[in-house]
Every structure is written in C-alpha cells, then in structure tokens.
mmCIF file of the N, C-alpha and C atoms, coordinates in Angstrom:
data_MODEL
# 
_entry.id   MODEL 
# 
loop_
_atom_site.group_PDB 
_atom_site.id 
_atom_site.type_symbol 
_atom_site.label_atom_id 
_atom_site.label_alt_id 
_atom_site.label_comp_id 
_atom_site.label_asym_id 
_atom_site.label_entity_id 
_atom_site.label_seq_id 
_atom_site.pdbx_PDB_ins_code 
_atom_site.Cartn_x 
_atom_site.Cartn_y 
_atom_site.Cartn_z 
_atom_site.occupancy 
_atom_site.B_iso_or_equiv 
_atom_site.pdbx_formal_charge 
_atom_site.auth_seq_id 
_atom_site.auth_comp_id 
_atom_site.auth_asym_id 
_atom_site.auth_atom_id 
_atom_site.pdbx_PDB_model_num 
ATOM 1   N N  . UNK A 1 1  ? 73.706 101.540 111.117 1.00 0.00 ? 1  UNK A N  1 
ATOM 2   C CA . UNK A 1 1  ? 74.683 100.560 110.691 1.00 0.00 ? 1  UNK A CA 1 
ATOM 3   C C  . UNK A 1 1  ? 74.129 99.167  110.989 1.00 0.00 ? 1  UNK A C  1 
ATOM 4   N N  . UNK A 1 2  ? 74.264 98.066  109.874 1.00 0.00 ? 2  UNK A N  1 
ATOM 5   C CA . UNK A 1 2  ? 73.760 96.728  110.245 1.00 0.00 ? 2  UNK A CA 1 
ATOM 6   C C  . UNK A 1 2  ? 75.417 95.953  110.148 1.00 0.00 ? 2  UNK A C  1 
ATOM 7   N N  . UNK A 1 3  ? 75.001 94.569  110.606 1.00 0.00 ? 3  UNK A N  1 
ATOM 8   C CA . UNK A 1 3  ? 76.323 93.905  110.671 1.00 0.00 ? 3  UNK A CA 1 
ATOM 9   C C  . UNK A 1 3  ? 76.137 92.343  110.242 1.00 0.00 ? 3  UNK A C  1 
ATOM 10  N N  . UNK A 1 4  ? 76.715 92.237  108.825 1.00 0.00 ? 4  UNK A N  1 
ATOM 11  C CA . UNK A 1 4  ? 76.831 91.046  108.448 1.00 0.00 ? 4  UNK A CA 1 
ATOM 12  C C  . UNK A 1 4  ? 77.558 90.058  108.950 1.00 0.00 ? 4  UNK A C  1 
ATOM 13  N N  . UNK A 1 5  ? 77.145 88.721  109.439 1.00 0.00 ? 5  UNK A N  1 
ATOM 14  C CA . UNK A 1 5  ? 78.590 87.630  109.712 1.00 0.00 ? 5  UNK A CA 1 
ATOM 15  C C  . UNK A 1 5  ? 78.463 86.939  108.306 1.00 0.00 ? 5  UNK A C  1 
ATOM 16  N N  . UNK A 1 6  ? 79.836 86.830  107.934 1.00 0.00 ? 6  UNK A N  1 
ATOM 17  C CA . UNK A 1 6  ? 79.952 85.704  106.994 1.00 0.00 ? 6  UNK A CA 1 
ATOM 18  C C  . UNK A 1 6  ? 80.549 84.897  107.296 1.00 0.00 ? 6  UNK A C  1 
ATOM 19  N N  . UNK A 1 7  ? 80.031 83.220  106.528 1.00 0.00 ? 7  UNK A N  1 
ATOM 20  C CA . UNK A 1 7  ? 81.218 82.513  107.657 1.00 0.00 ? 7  UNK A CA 1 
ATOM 21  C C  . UNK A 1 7  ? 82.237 81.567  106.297 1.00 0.00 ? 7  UNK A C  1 
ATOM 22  N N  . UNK A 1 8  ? 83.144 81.638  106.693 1.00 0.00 ? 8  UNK A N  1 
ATOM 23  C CA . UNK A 1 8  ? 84.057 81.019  105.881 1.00 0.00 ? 8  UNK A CA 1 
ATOM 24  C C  . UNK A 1 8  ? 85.113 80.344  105.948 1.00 0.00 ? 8  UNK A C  1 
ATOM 25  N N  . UNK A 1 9  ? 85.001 78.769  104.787 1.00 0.00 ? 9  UNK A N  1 
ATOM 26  C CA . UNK A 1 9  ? 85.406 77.569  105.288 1.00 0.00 ? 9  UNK A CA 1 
ATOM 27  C C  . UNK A 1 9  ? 87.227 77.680  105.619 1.00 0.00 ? 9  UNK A C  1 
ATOM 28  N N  . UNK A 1 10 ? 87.470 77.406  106.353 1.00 0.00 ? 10 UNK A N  1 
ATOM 29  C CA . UNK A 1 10 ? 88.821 77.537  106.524 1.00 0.00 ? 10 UNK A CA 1 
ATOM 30  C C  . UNK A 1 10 ? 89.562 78.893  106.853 1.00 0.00 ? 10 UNK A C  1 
ATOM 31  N N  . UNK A 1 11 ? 88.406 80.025  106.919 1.00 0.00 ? 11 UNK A N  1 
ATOM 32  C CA . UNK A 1 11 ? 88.982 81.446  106.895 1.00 0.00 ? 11 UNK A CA 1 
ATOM 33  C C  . UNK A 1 11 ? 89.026 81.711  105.442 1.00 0.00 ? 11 UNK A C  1 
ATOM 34  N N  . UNK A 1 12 ? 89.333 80.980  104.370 1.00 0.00 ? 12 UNK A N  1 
ATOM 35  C CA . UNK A 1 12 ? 89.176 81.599  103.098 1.00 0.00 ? 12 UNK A CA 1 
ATOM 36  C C  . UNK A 1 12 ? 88.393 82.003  102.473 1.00 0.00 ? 12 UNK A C  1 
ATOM 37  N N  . UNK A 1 13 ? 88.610 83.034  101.294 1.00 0.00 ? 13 UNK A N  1 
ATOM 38  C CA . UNK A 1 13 ? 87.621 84.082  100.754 1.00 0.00 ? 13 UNK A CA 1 
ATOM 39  C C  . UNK A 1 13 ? 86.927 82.520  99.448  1.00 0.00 ? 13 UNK A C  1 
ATOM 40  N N  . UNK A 1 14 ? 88.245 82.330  98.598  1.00 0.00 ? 14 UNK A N  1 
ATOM 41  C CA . UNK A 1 14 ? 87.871 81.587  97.539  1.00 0.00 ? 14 UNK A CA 1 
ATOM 42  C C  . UNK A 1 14 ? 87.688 79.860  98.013  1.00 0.00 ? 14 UNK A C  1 
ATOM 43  N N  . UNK A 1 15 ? 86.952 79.571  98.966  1.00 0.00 ? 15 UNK A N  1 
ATOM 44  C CA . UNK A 1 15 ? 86.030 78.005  98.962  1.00 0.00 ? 15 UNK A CA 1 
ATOM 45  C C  . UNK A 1 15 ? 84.719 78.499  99.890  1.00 0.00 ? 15 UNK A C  1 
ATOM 46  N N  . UNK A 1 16 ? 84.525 77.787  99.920  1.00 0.00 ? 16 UNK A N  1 
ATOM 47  C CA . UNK A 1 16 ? 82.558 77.835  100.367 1.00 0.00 ? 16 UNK A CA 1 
ATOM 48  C C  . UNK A 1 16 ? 82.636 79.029  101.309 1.00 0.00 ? 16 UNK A C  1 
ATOM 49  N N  . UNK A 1 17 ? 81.829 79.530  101.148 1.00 0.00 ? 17 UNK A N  1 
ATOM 50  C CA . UNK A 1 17 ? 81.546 80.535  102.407 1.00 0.00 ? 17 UNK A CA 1 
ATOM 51  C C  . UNK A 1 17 ? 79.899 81.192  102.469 1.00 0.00 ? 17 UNK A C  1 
ATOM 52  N N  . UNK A 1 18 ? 79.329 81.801  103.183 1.00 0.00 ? 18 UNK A N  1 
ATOM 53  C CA . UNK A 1 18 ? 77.851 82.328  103.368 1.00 0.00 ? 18 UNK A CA 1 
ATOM 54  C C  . UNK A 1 18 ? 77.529 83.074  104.376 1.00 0.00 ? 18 UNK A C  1 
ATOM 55  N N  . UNK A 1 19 ? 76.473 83.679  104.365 1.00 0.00 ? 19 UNK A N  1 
ATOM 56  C CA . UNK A 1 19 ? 76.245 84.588  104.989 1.00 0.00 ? 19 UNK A CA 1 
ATOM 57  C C  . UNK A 1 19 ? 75.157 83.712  106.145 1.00 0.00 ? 19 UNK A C  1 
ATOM 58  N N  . UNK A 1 20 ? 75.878 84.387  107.296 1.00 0.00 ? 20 UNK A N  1 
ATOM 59  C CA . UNK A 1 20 ? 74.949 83.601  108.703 1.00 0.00 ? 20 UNK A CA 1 
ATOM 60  C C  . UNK A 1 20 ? 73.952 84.664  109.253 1.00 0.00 ? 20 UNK A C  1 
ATOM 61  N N  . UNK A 1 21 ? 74.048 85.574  108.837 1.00 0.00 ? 21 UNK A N  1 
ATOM 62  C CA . UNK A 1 21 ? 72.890 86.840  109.421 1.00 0.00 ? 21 UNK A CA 1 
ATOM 63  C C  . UNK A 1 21 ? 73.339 88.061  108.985 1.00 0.00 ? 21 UNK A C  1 
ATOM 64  N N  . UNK A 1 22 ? 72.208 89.144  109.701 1.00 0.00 ? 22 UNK A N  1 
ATOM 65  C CA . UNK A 1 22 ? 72.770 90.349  109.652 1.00 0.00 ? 22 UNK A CA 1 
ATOM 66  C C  . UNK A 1 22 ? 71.991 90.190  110.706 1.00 0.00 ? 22 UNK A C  1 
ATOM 67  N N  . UNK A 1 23 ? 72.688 91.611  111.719 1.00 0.00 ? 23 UNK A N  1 
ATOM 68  C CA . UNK A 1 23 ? 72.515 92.168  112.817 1.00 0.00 ? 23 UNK A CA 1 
ATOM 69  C C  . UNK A 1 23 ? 72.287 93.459  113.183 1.00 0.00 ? 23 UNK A C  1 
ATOM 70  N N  . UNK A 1 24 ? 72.313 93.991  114.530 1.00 0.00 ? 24 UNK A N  1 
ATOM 71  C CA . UNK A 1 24 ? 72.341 95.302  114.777 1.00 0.00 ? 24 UNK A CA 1 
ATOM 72  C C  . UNK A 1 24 ? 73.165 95.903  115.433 1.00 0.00 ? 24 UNK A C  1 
ATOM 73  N N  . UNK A 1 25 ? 74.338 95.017  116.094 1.00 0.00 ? 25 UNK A N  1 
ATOM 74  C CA . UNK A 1 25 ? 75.656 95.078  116.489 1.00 0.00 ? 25 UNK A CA 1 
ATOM 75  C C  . UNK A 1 25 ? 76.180 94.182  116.355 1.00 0.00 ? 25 UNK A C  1 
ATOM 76  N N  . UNK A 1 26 ? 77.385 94.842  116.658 1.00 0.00 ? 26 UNK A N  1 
ATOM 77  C CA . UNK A 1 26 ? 78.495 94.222  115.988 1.00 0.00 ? 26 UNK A CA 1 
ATOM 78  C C  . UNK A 1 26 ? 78.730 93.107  117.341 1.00 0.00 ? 26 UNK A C  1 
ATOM 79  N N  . UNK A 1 27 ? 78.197 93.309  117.882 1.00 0.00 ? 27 UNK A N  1 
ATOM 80  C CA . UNK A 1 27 ? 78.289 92.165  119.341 1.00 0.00 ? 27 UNK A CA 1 
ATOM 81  C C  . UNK A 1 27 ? 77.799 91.474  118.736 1.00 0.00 ? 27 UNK A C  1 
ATOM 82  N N  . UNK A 1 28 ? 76.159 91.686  118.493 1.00 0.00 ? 28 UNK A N  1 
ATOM 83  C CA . UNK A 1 28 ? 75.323 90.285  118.459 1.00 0.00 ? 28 UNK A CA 1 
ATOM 84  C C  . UNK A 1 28 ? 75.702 89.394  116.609 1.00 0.00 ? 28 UNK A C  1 
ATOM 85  N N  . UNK A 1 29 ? 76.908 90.372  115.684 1.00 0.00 ? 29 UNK A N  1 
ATOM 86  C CA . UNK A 1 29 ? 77.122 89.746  114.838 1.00 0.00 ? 29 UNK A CA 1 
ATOM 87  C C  . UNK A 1 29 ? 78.325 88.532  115.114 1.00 0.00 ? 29 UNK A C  1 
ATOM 88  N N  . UNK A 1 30 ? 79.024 89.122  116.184 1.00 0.00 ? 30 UNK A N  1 
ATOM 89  C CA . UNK A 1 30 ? 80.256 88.587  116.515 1.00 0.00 ? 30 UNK A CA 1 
ATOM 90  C C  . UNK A 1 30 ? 79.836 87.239  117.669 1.00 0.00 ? 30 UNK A C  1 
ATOM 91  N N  . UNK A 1 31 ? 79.065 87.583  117.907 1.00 0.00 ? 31 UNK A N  1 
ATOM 92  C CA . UNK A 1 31 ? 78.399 86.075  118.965 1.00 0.00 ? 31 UNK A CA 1 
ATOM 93  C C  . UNK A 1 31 ? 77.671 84.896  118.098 1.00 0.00 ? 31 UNK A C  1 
ATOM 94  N N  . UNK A 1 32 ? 77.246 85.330  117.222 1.00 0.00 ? 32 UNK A N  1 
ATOM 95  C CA . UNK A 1 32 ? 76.589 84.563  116.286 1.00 0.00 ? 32 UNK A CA 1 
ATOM 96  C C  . UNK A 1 32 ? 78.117 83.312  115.841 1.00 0.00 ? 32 UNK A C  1 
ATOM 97  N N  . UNK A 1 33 ? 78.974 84.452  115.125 1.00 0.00 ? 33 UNK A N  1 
ATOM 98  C CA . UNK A 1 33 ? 79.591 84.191  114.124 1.00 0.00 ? 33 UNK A CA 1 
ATOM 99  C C  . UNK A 1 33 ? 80.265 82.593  115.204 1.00 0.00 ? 33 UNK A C  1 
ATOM 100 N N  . UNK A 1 34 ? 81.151 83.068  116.734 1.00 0.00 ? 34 UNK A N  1 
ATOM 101 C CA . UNK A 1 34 ? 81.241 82.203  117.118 1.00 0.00 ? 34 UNK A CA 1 
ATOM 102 C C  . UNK A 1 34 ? 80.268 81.201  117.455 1.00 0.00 ? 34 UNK A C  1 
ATOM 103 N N  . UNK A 1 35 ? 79.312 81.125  118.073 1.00 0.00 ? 35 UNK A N  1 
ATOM 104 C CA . UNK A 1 35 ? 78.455 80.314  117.591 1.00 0.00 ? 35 UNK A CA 1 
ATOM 105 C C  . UNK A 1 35 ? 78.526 78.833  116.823 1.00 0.00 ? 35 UNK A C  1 
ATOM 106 N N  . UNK A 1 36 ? 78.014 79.658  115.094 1.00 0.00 ? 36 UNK A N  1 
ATOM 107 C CA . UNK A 1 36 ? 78.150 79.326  114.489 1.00 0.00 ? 36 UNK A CA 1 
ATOM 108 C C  . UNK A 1 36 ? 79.788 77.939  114.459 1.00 0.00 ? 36 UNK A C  1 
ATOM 109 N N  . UNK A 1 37 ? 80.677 79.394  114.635 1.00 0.00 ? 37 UNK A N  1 
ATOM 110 C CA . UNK A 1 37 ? 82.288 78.618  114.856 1.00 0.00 ? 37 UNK A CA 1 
ATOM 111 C C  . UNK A 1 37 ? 82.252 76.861  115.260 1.00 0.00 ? 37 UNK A C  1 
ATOM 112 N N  . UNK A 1 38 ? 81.599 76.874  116.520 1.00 0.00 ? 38 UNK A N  1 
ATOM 113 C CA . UNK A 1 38 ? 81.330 75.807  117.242 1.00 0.00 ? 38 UNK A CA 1 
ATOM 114 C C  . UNK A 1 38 ? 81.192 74.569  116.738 1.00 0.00 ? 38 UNK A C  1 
ATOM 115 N N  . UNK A 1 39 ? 79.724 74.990  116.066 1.00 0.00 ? 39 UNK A N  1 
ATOM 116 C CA . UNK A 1 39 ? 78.491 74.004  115.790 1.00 0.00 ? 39 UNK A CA 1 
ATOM 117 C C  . UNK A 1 39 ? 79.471 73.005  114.685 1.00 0.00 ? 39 UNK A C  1 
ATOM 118 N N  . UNK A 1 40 ? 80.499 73.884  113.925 1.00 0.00 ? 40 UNK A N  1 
ATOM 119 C CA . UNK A 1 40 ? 80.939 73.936  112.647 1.00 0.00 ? 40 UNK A CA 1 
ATOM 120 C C  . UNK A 1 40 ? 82.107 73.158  113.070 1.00 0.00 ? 40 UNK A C  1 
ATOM 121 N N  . UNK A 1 41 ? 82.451 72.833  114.529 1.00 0.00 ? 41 UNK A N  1 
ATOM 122 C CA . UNK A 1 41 ? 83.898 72.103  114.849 1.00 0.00 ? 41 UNK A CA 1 
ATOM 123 C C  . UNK A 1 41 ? 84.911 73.148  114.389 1.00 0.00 ? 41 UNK A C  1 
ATOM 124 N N  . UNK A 1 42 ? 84.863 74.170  113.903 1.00 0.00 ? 42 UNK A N  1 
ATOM 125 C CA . UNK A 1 42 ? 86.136 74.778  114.143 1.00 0.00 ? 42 UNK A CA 1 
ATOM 126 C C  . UNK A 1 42 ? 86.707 74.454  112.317 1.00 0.00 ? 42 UNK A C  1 
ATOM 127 N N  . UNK A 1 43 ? 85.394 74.301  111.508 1.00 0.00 ? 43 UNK A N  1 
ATOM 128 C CA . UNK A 1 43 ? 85.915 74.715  110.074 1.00 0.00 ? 43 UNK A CA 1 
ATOM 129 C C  . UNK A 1 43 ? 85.721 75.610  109.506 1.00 0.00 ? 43 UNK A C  1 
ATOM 130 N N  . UNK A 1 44 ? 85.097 76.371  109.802 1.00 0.00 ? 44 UNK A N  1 
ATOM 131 C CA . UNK A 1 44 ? 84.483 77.425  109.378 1.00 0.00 ? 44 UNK A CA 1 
ATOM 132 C C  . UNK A 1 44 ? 85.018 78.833  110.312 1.00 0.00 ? 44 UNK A C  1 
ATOM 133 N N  . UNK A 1 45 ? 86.208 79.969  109.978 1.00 0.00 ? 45 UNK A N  1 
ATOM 134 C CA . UNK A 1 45 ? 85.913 80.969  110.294 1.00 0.00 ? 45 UNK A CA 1 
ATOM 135 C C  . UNK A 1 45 ? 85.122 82.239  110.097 1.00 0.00 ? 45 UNK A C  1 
ATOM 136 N N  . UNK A 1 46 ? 84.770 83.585  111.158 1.00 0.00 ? 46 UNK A N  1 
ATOM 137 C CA . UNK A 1 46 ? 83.402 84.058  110.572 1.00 0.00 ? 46 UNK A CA 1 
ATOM 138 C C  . UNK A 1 46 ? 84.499 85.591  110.551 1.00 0.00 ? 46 UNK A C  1 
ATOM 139 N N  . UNK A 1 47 ? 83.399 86.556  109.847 1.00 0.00 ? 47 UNK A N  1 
ATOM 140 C CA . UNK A 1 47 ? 84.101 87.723  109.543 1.00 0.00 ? 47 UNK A CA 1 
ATOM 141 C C  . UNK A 1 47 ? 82.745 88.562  109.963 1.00 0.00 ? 47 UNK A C  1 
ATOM 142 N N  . UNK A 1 48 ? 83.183 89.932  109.887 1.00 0.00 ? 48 UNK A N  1 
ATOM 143 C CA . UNK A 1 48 ? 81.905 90.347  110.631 1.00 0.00 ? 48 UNK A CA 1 
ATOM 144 C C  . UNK A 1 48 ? 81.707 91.784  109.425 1.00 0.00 ? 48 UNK A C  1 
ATOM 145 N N  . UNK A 1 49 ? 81.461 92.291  108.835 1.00 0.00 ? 49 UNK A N  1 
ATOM 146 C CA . UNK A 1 49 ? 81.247 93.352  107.967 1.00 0.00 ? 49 UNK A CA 1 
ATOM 147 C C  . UNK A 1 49 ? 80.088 93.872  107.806 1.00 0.00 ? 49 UNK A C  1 
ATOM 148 N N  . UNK A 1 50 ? 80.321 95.494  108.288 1.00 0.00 ? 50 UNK A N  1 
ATOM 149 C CA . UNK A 1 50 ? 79.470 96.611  108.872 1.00 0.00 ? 50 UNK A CA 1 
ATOM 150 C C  . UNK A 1 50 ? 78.924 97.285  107.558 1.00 0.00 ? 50 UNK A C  1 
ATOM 151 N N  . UNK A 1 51 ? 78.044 97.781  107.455 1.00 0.00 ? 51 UNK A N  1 
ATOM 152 C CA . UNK A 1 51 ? 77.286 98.077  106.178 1.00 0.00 ? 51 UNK A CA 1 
ATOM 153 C C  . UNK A 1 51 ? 76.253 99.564  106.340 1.00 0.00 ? 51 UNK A C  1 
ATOM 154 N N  . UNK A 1 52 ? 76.483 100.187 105.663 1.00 0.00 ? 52 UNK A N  1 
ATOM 155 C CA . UNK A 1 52 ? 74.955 101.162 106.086 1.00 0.00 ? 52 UNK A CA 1 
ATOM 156 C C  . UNK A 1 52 ? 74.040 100.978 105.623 1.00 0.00 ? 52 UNK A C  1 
ATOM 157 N N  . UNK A 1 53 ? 72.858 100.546 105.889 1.00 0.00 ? 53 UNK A N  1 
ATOM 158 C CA . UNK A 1 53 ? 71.594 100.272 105.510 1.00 0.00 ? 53 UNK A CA 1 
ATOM 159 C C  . UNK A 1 53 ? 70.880 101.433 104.153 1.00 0.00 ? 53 UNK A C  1 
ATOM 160 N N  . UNK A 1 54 ? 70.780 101.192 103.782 1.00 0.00 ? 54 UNK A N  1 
ATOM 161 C CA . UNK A 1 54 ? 69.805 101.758 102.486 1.00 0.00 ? 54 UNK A CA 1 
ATOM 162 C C  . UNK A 1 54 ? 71.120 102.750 101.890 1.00 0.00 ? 54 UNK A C  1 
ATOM 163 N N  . UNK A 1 55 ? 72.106 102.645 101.822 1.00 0.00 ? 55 UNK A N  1 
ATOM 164 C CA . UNK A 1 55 ? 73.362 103.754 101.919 1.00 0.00 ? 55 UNK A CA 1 
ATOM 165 C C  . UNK A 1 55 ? 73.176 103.495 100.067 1.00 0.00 ? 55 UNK A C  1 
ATOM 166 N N  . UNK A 1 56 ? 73.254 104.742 99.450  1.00 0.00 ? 56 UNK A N  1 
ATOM 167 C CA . UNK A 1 56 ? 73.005 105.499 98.455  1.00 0.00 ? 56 UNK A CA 1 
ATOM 168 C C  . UNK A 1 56 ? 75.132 104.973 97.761  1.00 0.00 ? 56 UNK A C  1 
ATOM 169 N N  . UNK A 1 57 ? 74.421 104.631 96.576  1.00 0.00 ? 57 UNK A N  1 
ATOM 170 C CA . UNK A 1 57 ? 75.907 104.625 95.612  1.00 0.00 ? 57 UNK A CA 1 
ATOM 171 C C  . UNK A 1 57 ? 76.751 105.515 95.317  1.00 0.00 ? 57 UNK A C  1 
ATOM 172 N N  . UNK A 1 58 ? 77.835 105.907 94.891  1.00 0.00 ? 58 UNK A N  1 
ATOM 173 C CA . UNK A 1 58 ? 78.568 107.144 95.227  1.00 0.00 ? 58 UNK A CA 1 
ATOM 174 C C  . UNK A 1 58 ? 78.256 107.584 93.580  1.00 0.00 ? 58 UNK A C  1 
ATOM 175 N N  . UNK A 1 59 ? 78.717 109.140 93.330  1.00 0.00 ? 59 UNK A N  1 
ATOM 176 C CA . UNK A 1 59 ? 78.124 109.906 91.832  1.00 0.00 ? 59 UNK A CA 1 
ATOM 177 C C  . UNK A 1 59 ? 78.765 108.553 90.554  1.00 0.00 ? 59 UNK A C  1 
ATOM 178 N N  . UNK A 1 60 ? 79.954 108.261 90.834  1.00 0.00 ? 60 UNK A N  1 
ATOM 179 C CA . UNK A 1 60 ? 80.837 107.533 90.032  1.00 0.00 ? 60 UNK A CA 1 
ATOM 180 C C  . UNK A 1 60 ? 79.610 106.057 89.137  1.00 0.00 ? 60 UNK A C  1 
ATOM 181 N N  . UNK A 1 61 ? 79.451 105.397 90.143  1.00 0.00 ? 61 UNK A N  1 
ATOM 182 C CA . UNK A 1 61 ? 78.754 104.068 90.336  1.00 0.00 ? 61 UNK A CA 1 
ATOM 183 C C  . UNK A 1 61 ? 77.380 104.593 89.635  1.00 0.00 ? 61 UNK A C  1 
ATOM 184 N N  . UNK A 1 62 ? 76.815 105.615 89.890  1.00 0.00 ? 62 UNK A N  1 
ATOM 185 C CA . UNK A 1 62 ? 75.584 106.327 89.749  1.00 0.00 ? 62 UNK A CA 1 
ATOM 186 C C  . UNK A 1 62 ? 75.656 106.631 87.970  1.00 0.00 ? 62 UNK A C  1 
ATOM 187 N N  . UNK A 1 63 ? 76.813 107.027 87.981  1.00 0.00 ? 63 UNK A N  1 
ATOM 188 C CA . UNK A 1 63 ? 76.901 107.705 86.710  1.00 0.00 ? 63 UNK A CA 1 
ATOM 189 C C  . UNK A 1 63 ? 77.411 107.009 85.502  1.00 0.00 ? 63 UNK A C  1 
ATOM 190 N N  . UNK A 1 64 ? 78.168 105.652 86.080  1.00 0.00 ? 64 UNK A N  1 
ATOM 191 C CA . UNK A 1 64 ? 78.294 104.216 85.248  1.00 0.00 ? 64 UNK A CA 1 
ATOM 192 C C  . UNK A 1 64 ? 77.068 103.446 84.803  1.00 0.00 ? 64 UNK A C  1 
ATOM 193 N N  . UNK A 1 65 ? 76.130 103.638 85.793  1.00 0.00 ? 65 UNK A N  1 
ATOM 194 C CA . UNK A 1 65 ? 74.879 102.582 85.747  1.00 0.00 ? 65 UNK A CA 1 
ATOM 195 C C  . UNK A 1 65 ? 74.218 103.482 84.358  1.00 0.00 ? 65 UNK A C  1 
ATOM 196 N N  . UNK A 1 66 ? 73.374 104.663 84.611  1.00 0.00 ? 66 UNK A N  1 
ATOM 197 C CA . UNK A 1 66 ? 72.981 105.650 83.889  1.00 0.00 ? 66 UNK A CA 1 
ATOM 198 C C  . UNK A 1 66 ? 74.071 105.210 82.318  1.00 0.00 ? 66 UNK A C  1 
ATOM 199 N N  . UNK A 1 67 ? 74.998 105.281 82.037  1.00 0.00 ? 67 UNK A N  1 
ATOM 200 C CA . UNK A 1 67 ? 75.558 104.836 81.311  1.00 0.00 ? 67 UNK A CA 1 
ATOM 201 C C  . UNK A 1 67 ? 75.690 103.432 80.368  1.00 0.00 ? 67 UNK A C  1 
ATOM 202 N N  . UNK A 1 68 ? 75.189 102.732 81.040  1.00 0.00 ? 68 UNK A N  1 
ATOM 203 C CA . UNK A 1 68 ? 74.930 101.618 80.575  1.00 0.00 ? 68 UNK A CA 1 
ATOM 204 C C  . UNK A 1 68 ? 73.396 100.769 80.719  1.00 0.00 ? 68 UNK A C  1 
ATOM 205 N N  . UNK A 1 69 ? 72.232 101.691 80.805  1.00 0.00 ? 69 UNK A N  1 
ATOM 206 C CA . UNK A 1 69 ? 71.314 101.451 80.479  1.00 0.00 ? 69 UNK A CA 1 
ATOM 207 C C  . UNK A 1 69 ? 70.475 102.406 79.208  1.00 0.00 ? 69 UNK A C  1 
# 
C-alpha cells in the first residue's frame, strides 16, 4: 500500500488542489500533509488516500477499455 497526500485549498475538492507526495505510511503521509498545512498558513487542507501500487483494473474497466480500442 502507498499513500498519497493531496493538499487542498480551503479543504475543497473543486479549487486548486495537488498532490504533495506519495508515501509508505500513512504516518509519514499524514506528517507531510501537516507540514505542508503550516508552511501554507492554514489555507490549504491535506487528505491522505491509500492506493495499491501496481493494483490491476477490475474485469469491468478491463473489458470497457478492450472495447473501445
């Protein structure tokens, strides 16, 4: 499992937002993110989203793509 921080302006999804790393826990994503928080004065909240690395598409997604190439 890797761990993305994203950080985003105001906490919202729809105005600026970006990705501040990926990690290898969810600690060292969540220390970042505050961090980050800081530097940022406190405009920017961060989110932390866990991912599986090389993780394979499900038959559905698989079988859409195949479909449209």
């Amino acid at each position: 499992m890797i761990y993305i921080t994203e950080m985003l302006r105001w906490g919202e999804d729809d105005t600026h937002h970006y990705i501040l790393g990926v990690y290898s826990t969810r600690e060292g994503a969540a220390f970042a993110g505050e961090v980050e928080k800081s530097w940022r004065a406190g405009k920017y909240e961060y989110r932390v989203v866990p991912m599986k690395l090389d993780a394979a598409s499900g038959q559905d997604q698989y079988e859409h793509h195949m479909q449209c190439t």
